[in-house]
N, C-alpha and C positions, 0 to 999 in steps of 0.2 A: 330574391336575394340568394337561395337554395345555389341558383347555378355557379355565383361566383366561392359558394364554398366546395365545387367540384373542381380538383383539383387538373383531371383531364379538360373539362373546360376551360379552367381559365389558363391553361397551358396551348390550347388548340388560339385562344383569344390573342395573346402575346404572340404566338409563330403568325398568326393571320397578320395580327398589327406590321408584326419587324418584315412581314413579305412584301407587305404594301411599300412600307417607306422604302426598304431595299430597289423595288422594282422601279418606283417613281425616280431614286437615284441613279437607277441605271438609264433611266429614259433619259434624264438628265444631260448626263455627262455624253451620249451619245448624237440626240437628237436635238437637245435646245428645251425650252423653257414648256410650249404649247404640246410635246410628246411626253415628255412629262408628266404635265398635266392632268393628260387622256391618259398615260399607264396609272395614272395614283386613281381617276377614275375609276376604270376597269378593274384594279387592285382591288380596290374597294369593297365595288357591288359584289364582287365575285366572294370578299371575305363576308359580307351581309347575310350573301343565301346562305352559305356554307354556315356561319354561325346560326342562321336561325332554322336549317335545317338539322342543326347538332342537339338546339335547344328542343326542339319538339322530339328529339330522339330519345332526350334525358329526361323529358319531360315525362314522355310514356314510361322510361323504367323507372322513372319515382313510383307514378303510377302503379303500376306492377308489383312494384316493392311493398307499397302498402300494404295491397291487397294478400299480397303472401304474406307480410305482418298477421294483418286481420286473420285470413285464415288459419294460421299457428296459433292464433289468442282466442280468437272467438270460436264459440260452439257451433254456428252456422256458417254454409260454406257461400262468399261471396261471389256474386256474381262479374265476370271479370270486363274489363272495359277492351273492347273492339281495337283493333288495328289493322292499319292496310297491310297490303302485301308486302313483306319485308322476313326481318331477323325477326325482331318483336311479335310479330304475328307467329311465325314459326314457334317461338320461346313461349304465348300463349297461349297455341294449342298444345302443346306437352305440356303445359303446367294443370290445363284442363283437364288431359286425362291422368295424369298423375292423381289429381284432385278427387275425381268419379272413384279410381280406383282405392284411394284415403278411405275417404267415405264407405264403399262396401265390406273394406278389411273392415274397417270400425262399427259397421250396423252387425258384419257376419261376428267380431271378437264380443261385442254386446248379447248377442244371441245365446253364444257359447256357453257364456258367461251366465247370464241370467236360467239357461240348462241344466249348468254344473250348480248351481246353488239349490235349484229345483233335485236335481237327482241326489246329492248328499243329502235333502230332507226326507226324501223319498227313503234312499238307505237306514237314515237313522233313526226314521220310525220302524220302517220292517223289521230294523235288526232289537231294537229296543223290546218289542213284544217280546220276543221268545227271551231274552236274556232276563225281561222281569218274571217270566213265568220260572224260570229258572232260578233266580235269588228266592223265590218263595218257597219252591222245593227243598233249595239248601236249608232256607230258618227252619220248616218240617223236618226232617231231616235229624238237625242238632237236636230233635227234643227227644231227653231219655226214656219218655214213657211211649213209644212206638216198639210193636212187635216187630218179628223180622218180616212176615208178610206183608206190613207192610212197608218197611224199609226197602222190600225188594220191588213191591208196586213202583215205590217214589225213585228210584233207581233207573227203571227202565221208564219210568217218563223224560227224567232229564237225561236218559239217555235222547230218545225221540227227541227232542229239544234240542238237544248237542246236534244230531246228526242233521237236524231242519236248518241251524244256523251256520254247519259247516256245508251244507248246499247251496245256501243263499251268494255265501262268500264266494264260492267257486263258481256258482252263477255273475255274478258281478263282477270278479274280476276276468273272466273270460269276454263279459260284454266290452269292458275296457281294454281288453288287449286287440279286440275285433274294430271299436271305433278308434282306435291310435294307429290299425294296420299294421302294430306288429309281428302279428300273424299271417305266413306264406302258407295258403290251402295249396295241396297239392293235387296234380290231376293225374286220377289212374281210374282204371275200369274197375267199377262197381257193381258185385253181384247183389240182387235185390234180393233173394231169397236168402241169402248167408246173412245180411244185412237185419231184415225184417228178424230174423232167428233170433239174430242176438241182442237186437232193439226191444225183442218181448220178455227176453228170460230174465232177465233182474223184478221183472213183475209176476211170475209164474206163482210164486207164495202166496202172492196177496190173492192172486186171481182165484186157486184154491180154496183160502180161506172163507171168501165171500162167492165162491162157486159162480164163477166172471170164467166165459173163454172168451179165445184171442182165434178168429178164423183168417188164414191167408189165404189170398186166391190169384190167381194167373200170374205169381211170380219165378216160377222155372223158365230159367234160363233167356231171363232179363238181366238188362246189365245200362248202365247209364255211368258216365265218365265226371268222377267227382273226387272229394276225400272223403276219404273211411272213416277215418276218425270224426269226425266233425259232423258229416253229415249221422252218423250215428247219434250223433250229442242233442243234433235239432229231432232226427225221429223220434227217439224215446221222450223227447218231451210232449209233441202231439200225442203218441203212444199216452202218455202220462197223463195227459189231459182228458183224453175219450175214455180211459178206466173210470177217472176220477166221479164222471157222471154217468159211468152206467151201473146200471142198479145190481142187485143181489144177481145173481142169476141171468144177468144178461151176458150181450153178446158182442163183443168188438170186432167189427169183418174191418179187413185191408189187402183190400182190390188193388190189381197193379195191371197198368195197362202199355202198350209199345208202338210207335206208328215212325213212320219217318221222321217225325219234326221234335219228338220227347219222349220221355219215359214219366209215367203218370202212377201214383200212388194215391188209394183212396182210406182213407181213415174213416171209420161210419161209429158212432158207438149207439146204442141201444137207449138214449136216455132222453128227454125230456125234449129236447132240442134248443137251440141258440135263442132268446129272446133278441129278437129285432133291432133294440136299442143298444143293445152289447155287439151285434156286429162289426158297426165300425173300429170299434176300439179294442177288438181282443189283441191285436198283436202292437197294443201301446204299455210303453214299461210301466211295471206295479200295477197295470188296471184290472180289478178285479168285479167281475159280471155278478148280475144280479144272481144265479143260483152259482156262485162259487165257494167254495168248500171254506170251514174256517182256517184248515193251514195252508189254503194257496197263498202264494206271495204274489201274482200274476206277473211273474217276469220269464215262466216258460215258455209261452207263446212268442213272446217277443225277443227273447234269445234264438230259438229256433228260425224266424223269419229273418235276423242279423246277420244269421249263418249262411241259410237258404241261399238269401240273396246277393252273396259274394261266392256263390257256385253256380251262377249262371241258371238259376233258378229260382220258381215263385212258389208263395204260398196260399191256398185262399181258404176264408171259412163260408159255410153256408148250412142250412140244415138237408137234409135227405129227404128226397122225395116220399120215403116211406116210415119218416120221422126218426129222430135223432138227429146231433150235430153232425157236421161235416168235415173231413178238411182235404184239401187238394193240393199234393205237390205235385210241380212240373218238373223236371230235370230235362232240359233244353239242351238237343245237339248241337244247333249253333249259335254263335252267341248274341244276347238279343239287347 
């Protein structure tokens, strides 16, 4: 009953009918009773196919119709029913890939999603530590029975404190500005030795203090085609990490090497070396290895590799053949 509520059909139904009887009257009046006949005949079967060829047409876009229903309602994507060669067929392969292509915007907006809840947890414990350490300092602090010695202790802790959690910030919102792409790195020739200089000097205090040097070797008058800024932001973080586990009196060398195909930079620190189980995952955000210090947040590494890797460049860790961690960047002349 569906078809006579179609109102293209039952309008195709009425022109077939009034063609028939038209043409049987024209037979009619021309030829006599027996031509007649035969045109209301012919009239006929001819309106038969044609209607029942209209109805298997409408029939499939009910069909079809449903099935796009279903799909819009339901959580699983139906499987769609076959047609021959036609419009319909045409109409049901684009509805198909329309359909594939649904489906992976919605598996990839699920991923994203289930990401972004993961990484604001991730955030709001990192950033939670240091601020509780912080409110505690402040209750010490108010109490009137502290000398100035140690008012001045507790002062430059929250200071430490402040300056941990205004790195974190600038860590993460930098990571955010790199995965949304609104950040245009720019390409210009990079000297490795001005580079390396100024990637160490913000650590030259500390390394004093605990009698740490910093060795560079075969980077005059190398140069590899990057941005400065940036690429600065990822070295001092490796920089930062190979300090972090070399001991008193050790030694951090960074080897830099040149061939046709890269420019190669070797980070070695003096210290313990990589446990095995921490390899894969140093450069995954917040992950922090088994010998990692209590104030790393483990988001250096993996800020640094974010960078790296949108300057046509890789990063790798591994331990040194004559012990200590490793790490290896490549700066790639062409693009890979």
């Amino acid at each position: 009953m569906w078809r006579f509520r179609n109102r293209e059909f039952v309008g195709q139904i009425v022109l077939s009918v009034t063609g028939t009887i038209l043409a049987g009257l024209a037979a009619w009046m021309i030829s006599g009773r027996n031509a007649a006949f035969a045109a209301f005949l012919c009239s006929l079967f001819w309106c038969a196919v044609h209607l029942r060829r209209e109805s298997r047409r409408y029939q499939g876009m009910r069909l079809l119709a449903g099935q796009i229903d279903e799909l819009l309602h339901g959580s699983d994507i139906p499987e769609f029913q076959h047609f021959q060669e036609g419009d319909l067929a045409v109409l049901r392969d684009e509805i198909c890939k329309m359909t594939i292509r649904l489906k992976e915007q919605a598996a990839l907006l699920q991923k994203e999603k289930t990401s972004l809840a993961d990484a604001l947890a991730d955030i709001s414990h990192q950033i939670r530590t240091p601020l509780t350490a912080l409110h505690i300092l402040l209750e010490r602090l108010r109490s009137p029975e502290l000398d100035m010695d140690a008012r001045r202790h507790l002062l430059r802790e929250a200071e430490t404190l402040l300056a941990k959690i205004e790195w974190l910030v600038k860590a993460l919102l930098k990571m955010s500005k790199l995965e949304a792409g609104s950040i245009a790195l720019q390409k210009e020739t990079v000297s490795v030795q001005k580079l390396l200089r100024e990637a160490v000097s913000p650590f030259e205090l500390a390394m004093d203090i605990h009698s740490k040097t910093c060795t560079i070797r075969g980077a005059d008058e190398k140069s590899f085609v990057g941005d400065y800024a940036w690429t600065l932001e990822a070295v001092q973080n490796v920089i930062k990490n190979g300090l972090e586990y070399t001991p008193d009196g050790g030694v951090l060398t960074i080897c830099c090497e040149e061939n046709p195909l890269y420019t190669e930079l070797k980070i070695t620190d003096s210290g313990p070396g990589i446990p095995q189980a921490d390899l894969p995952h140093l450069f995954e955000r917040f992950y922090r290895g088994e010998n990692a210090g209590k104030d790393s947040f483990g988001i250096g590494l993996a800020l640094a590799q974010m960078i790296l890797s949108r300057e046509n460049a890789v990063i790798q860790a591994q331990n040194a053949p004559k012990g200590g961690g490793q790490f290896r960047i490549r700066f790639y002349k062409t693009q890979i």
